[in-house]
C-alpha positions as CSV (number, residue, x, y, z in Angstrom):
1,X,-38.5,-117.3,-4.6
2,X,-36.8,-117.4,-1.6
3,X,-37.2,-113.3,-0.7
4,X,-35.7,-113.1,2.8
5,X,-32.9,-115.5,2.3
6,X,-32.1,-117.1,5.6
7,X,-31.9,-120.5,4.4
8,X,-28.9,-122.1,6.6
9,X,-28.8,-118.5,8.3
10,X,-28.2,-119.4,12.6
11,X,-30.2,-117.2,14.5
12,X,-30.6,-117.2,18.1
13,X,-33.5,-116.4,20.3
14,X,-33.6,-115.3,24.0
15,X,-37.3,-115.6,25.7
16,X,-39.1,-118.7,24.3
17,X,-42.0,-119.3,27.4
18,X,-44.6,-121.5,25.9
19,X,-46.4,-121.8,22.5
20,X,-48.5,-118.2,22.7
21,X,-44.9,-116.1,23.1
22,X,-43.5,-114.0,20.7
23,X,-40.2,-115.6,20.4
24,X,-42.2,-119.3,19.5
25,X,-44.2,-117.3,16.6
26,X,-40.6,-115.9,15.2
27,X,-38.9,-118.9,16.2
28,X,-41.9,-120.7,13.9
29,X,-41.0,-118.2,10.7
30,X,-37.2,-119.0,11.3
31,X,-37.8,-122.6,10.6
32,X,-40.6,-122.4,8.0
33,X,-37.5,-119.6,6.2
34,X,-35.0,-122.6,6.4
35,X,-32.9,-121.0,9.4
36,X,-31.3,-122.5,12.1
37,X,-33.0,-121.8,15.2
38,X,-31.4,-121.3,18.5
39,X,-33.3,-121.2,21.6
40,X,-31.8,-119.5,24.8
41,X,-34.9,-120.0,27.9
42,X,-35.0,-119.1,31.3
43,X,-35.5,-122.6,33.0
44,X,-35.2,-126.3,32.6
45,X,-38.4,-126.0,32.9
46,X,-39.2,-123.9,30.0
47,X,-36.4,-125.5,27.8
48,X,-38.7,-128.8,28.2
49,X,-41.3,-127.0,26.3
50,X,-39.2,-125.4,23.7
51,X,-37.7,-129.0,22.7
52,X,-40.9,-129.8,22.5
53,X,-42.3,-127.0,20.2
54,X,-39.0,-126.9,18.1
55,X,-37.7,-130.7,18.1
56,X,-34.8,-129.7,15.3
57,X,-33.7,-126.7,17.3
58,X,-30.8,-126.7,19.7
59,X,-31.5,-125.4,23.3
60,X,-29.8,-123.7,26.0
61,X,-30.8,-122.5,29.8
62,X,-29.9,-118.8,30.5
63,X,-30.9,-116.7,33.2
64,X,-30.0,-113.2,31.8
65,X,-30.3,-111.2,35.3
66,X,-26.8,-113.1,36.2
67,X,-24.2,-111.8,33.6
68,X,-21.9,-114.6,34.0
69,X,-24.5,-117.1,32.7
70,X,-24.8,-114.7,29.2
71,X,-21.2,-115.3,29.2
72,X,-21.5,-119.3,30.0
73,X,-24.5,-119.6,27.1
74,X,-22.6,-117.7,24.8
75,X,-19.4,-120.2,25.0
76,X,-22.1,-123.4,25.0
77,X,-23.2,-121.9,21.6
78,X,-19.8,-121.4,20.4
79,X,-18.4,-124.6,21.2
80,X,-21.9,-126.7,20.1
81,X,-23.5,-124.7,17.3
82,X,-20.6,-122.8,16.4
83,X,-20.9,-119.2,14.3
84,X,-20.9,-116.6,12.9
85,X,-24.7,-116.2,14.3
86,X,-26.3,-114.1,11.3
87,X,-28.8,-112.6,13.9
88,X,-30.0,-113.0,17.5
89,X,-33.5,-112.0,19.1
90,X,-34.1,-110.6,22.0
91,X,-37.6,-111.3,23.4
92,X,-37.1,-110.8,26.9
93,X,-39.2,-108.8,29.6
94,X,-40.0,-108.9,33.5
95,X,-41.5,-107.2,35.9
96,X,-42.3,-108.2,39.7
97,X,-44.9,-105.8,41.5
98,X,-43.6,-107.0,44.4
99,X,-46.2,-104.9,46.5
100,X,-48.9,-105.0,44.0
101,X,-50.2,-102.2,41.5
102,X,-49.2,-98.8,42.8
103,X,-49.1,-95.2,40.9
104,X,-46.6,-94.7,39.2
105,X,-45.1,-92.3,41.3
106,X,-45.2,-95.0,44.4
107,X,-43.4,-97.5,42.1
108,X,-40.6,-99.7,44.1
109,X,-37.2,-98.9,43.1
110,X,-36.1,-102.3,43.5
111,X,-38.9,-103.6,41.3
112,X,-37.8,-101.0,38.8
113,X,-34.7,-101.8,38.6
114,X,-34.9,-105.2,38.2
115,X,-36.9,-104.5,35.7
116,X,-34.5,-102.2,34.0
117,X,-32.1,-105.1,34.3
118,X,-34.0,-107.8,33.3
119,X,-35.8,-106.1,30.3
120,X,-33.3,-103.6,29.2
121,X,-29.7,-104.2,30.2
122,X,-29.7,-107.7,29.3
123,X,-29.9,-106.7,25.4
124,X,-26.6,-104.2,26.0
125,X,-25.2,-107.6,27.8
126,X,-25.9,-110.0,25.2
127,X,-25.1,-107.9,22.2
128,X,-21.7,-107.0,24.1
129,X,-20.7,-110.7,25.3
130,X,-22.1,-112.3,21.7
131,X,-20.2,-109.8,19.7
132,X,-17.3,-111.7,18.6
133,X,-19.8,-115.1,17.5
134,X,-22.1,-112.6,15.6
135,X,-21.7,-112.2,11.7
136,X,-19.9,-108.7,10.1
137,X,-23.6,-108.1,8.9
138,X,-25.6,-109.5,11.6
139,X,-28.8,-108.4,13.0
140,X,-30.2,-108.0,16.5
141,X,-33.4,-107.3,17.0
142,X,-35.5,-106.4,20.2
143,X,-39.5,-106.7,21.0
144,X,-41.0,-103.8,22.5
145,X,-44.4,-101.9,22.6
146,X,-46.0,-99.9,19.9
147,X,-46.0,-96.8,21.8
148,X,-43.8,-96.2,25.2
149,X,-46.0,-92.5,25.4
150,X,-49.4,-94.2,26.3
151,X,-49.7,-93.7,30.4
152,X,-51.9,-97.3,30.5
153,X,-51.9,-97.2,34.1
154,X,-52.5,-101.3,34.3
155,X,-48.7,-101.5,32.6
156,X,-47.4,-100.1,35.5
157,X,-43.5,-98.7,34.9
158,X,-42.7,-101.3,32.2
159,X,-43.3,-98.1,28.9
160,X,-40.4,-96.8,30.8
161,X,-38.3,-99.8,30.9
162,X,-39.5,-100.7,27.3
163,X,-38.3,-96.5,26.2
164,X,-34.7,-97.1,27.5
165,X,-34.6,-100.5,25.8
166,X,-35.4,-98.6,22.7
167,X,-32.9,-95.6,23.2
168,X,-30.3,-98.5,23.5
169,X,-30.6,-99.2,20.3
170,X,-29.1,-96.3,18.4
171,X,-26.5,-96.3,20.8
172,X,-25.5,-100.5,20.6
173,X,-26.1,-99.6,16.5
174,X,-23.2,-97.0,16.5
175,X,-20.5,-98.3,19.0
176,X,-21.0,-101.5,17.2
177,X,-20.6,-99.3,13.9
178,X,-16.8,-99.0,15.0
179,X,-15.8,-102.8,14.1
180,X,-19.0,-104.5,12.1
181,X,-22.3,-103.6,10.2
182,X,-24.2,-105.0,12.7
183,X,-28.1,-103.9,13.2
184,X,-30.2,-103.4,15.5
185,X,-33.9,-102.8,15.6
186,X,-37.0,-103.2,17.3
187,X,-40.3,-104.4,16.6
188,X,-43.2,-103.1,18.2
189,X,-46.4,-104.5,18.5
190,X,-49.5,-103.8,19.9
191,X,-51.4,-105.0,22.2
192,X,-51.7,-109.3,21.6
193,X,-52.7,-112.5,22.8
194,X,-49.7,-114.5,25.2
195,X,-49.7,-115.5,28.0
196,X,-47.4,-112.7,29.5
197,X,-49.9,-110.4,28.2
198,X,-52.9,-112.4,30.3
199,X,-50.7,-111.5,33.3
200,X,-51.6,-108.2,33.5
201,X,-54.1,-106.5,35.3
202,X,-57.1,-105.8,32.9
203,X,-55.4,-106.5,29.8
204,X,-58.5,-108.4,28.5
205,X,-60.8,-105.1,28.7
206,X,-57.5,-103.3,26.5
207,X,-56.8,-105.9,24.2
208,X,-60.9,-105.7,23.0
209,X,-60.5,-101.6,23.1
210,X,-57.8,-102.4,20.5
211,X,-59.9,-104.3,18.4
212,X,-62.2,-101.2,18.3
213,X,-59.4,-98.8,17.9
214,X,-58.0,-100.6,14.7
215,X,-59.5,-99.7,11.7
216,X,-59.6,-103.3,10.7
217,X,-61.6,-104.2,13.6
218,X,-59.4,-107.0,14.1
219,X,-56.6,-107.5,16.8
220,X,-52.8,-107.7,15.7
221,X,-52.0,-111.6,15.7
222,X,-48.9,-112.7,17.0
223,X,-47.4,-113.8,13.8
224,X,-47.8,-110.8,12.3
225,X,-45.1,-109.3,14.6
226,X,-43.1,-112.4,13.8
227,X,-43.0,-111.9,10.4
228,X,-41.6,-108.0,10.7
229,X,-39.0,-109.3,13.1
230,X,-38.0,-112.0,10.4
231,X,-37.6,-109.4,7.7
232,X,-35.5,-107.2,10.3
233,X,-33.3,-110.2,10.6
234,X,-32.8,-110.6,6.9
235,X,-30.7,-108.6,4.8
236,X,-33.7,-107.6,3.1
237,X,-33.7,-105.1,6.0
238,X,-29.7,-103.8,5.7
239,X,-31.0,-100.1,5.1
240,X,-32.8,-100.0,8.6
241,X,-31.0,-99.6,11.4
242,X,-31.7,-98.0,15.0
243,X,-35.0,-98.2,14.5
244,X,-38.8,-99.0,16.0
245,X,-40.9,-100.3,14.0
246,X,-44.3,-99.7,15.4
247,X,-46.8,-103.0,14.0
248,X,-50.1,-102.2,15.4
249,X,-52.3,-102.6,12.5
250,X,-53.0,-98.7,12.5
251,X,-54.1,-99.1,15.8
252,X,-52.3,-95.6,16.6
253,X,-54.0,-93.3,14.0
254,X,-57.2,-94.3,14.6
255,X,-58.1,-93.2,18.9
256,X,-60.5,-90.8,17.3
257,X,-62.7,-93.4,15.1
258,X,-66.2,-91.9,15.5
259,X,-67.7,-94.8,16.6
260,X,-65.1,-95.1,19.5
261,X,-65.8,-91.2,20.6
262,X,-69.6,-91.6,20.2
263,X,-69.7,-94.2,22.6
264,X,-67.5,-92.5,25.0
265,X,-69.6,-89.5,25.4
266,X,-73.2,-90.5,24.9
């Protein structure tokens, strides 16, 4: 049975880096669901790999801090792929510590803000400039974190940047409410194993905390937040709307496992 029905279905996804990323594990359910996969990268150099990875799969070079290329990408996938797009994903974050790891309350505004831009304001863009390619009962859905409260000081200011990229999505679900049934949603996972994720400072020592934390004692793989993103793209989903899912494996109801406190206090 074919439950999520998105056989034929075009979806597009922004953020594909290398084999590890989130958008190649939800790019990887697409295809194996029959879709037709999209790719939007950052560089020629990344669009090299993502040919390689998805051979069948158009792709298509977009730098989303410059506006006009969303615009430029958008019209490439109009006039080459064509639409309506039945859902697009936006797997897309940055930050540059241009002066290193400071407090949080010594963080760079410039840094921040590109940030903001980069991680954020690019979903409002895309959703905006995509609007008239995407289907009446389209989906959009975003990658966050599973919790934007957590003050992990080796994340630096990106919970912040990841809380208004939330936030936006109740307000993109209703303005696009006035003209379309468009969705949109976010997936949020805890912590995993890319390559982004390697990037940050101590993330090994916090990835193996999570694997104590979950009750499983196992740490949330990769596809596992590609296949709630898949489901939010199909209209398997079309009662959720505005929403974060948080996929963390119960990750979040378990910071007081006994074993974890005992440890910390003997």
């Amino acid at each position: 049975m074919d439950f999520l029905k998105l056989q034929n279905k075009k979806i597009v996804i922004f953020g594909l880096a290398n084999k590890k990323s989130v958008a190649a594990a939800i790019g990887r359910v697409l295809v194996e669901a029959g879709a037709e996969v999209i790719h939007v990268v950052r560089s020629e150099e990344r669009a090299v790999t993502a040919r390689k990875l998805f051979p069948d799969s158009p792709v298509f070079i977009c730098d989303v801090e410059d506006e006009s290329n969303i615009i430029r990408v958008r019209d490439e996938i109009a006039g080459k792929v064509g639409g309506p797009i039945a859902g697009i994903v936006h797997s897309i974050a940055f930050a540059n510590y241009s002066e290193g790891m400071k407090p949080f309350h010594e963080t760079v505004k410039k840094d921040f803000l590109q940030a903001v831009d980069i991680s954020c304001f690019s979903l409002i863009a895309i959703a905006n400039h995509f609007k008239e390619l995407l289907d009446q009962d389209g989906s959009v859905v975003t990658i966050s974190i599973s919790t934007t409260r957590m003050a992990a000081e080796n994340y630096g200011y990106m919970a912040p940047v990841k809380a208004a990229l939330e936030s936006s999505l109740c307000f993109l679900a209703k303005s696009f409410s006035s003209f379309s049934r468009v969705r949109f949603n976010a997936v949020c996972p805890s912590l995993l194993k890319t390559s982004a994720s390697a990037g940050i400072p101590g993330y090994i020592d916090s990835y193996l905390f999570a694997e104590k934390a979950i009750p499983r004692k196992k740490a949330l793989k990769t596809s596992e937040a590609a296949d709630v993103a898949a489901f939010l793209l199909s209209d398997r989903s079309s009662g959720i709307n505005g929403q974060s899912l948080v996929v963390d494996a119960g990750m979040g109801l378990n910071y007081f496992d006994a074993d974890i406190v005992h440890k910390a206090v003997s």
